[in-house]
C-alpha positions as a LaTeX table, in Angstrom:
\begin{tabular}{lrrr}
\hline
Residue & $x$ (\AA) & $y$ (\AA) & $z$ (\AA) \\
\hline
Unk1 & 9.65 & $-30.10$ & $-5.64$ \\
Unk2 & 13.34 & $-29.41$ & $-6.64$ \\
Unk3 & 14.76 & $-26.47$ & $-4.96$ \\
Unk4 & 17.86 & $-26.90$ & $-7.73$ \\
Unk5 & 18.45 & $-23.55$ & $-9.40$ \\
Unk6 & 20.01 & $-25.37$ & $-11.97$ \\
Unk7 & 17.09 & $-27.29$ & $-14.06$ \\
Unk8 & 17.20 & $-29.40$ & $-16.88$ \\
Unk9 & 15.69 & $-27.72$ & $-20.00$ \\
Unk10 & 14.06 & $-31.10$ & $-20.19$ \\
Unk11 & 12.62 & $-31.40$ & $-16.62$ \\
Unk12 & 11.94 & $-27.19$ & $-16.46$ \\
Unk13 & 8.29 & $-28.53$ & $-17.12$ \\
Unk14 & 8.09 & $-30.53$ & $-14.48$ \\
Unk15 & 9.26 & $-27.92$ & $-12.13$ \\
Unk16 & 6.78 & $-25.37$ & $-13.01$ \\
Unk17 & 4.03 & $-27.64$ & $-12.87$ \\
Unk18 & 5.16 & $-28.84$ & $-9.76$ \\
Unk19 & 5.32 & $-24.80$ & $-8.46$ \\
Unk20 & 2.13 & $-24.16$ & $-9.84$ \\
Unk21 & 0.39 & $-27.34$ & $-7.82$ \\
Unk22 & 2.22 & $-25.72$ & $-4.81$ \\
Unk23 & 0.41 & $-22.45$ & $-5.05$ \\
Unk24 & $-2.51$ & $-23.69$ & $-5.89$ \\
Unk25 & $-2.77$ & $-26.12$ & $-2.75$ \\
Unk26 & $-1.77$ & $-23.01$ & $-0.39$ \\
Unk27 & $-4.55$ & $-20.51$ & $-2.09$ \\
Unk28 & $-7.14$ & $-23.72$ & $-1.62$ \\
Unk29 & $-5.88$ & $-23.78$ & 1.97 \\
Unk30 & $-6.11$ & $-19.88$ & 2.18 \\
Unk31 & $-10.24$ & $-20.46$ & 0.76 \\
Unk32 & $-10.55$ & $-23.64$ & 3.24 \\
Unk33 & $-9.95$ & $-21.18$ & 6.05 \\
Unk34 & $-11.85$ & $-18.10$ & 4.56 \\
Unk35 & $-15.41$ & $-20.83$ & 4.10 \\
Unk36 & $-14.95$ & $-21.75$ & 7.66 \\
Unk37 & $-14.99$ & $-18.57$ & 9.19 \\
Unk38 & $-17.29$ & $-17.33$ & 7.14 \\
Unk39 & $-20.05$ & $-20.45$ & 7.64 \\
Unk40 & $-18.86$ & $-19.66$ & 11.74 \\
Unk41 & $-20.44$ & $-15.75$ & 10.87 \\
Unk42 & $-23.46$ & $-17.30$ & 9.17 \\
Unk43 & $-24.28$ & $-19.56$ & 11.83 \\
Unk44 & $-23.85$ & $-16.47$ & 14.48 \\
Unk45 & $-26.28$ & $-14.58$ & 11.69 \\
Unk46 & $-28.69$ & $-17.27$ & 11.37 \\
Unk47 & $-29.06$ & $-18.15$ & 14.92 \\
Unk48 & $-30.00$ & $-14.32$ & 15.83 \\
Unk49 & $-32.50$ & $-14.36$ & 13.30 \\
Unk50 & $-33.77$ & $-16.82$ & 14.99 \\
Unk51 & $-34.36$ & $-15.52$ & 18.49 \\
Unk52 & $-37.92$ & $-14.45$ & 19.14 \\
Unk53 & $-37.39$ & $-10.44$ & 19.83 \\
Unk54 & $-37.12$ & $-10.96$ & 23.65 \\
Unk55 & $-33.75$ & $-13.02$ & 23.53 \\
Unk56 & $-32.36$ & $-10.80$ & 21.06 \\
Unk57 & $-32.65$ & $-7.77$ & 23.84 \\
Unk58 & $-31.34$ & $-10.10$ & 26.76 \\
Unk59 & $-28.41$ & $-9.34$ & 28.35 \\
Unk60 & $-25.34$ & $-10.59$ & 27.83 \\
Unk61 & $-23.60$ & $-9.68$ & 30.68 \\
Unk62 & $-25.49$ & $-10.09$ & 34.44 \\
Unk63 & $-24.40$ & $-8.19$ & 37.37 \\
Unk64 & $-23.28$ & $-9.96$ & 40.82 \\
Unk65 & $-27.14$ & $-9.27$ & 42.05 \\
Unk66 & $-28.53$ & $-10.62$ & 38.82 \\
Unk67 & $-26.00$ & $-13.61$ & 38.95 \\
Unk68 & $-27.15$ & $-14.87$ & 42.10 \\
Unk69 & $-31.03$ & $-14.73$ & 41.22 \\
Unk70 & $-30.52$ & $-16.14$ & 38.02 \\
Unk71 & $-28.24$ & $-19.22$ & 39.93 \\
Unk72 & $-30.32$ & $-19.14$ & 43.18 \\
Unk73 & $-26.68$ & $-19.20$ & 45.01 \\
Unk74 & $-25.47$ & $-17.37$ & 47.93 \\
Unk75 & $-22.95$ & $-14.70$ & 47.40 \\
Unk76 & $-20.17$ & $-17.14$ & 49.32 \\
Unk77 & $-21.20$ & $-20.20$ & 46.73 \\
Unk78 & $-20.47$ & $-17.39$ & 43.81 \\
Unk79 & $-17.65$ & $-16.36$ & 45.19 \\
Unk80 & $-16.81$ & $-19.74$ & 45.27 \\
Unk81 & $-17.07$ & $-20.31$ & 41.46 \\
Unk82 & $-15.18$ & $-17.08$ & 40.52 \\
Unk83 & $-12.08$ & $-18.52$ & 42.64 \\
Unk84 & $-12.07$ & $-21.88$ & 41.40 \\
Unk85 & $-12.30$ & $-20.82$ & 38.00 \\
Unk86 & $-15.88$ & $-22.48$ & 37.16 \\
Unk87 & $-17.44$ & $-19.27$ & 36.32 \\
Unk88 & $-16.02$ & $-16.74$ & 34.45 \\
Unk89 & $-16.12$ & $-12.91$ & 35.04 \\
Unk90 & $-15.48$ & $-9.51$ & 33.85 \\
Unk91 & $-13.71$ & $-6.78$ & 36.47 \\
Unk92 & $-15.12$ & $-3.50$ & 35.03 \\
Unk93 & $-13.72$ & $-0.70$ & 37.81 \\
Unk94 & $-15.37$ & $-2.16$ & 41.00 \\
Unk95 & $-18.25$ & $-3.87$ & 39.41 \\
Unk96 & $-18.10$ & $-7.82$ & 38.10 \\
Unk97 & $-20.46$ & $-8.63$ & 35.56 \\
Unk98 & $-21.06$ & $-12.46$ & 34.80 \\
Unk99 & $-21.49$ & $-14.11$ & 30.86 \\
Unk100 & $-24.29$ & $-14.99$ & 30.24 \\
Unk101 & $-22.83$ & $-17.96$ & 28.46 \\
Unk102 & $-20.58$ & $-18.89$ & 31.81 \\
Unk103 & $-23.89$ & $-18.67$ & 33.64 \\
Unk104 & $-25.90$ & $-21.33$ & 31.58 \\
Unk105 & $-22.77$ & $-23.69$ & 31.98 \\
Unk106 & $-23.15$ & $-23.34$ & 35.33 \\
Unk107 & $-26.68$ & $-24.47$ & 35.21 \\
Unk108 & $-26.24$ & $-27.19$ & 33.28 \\
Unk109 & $-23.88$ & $-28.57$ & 34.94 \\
Unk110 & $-26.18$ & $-28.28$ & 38.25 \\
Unk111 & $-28.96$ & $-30.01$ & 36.21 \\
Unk112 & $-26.54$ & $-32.90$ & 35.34 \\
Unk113 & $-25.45$ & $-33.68$ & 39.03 \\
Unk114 & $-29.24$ & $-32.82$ & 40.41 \\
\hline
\end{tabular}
């Protein structure tokens, strides 16, 4: 696309259609973006609809006590995983609750190496 401010009468044409394609490409971008995120939402939608009424009320965050049955781990081993950064954790005032979702990875990565 010519940035000239000075066009051609005879290549003016051009110039516009060559604007127009520009915009066009950026708003089909824009939509691209707007389908993904929106079949992301769908996919969060449709996999809740799923869940059989007990996993919908499950927790999503475990406390340290809850944690530690759920991994069958000592409180040293969790410890452990909070300070090398395998498992994640939220600091709400003096309490850390564990993700549920930082949880299972730990477990599956147990199952792999058992």
């Amino acid at each position: 696309m010519s940035k000239n401010t000075d066009i051609s009468p005879d290549k003016y044409p051009i110039y516009l259609m060559e604007l127009y394609t520009a915009q066009q490409k950026k708003i089909l971008d824009k939509l691209d973006r707007i389908e993904l995120q929106n079949k992301e939402r769908f996919d969060q939608i449709e996999a809740y609809v799923g869940m059989s009424d007990r996993e919908k009320n499950k927790p999503i965050f475990y406390t340290t006590a809850q944690a530690l049955e759920i991994l069958s781990v000592s409180r040293n081993t969790l410890l452990s995983y909070r300070k090398k950064g395998i498992l994640g954790y939220t600091k709400l005032e003096k309490k850390i609750f564990y993700s549920i979702d930082d949880i299972n990875k730990i477990r599956e990565i147990r199952s792999k190496t058992a």
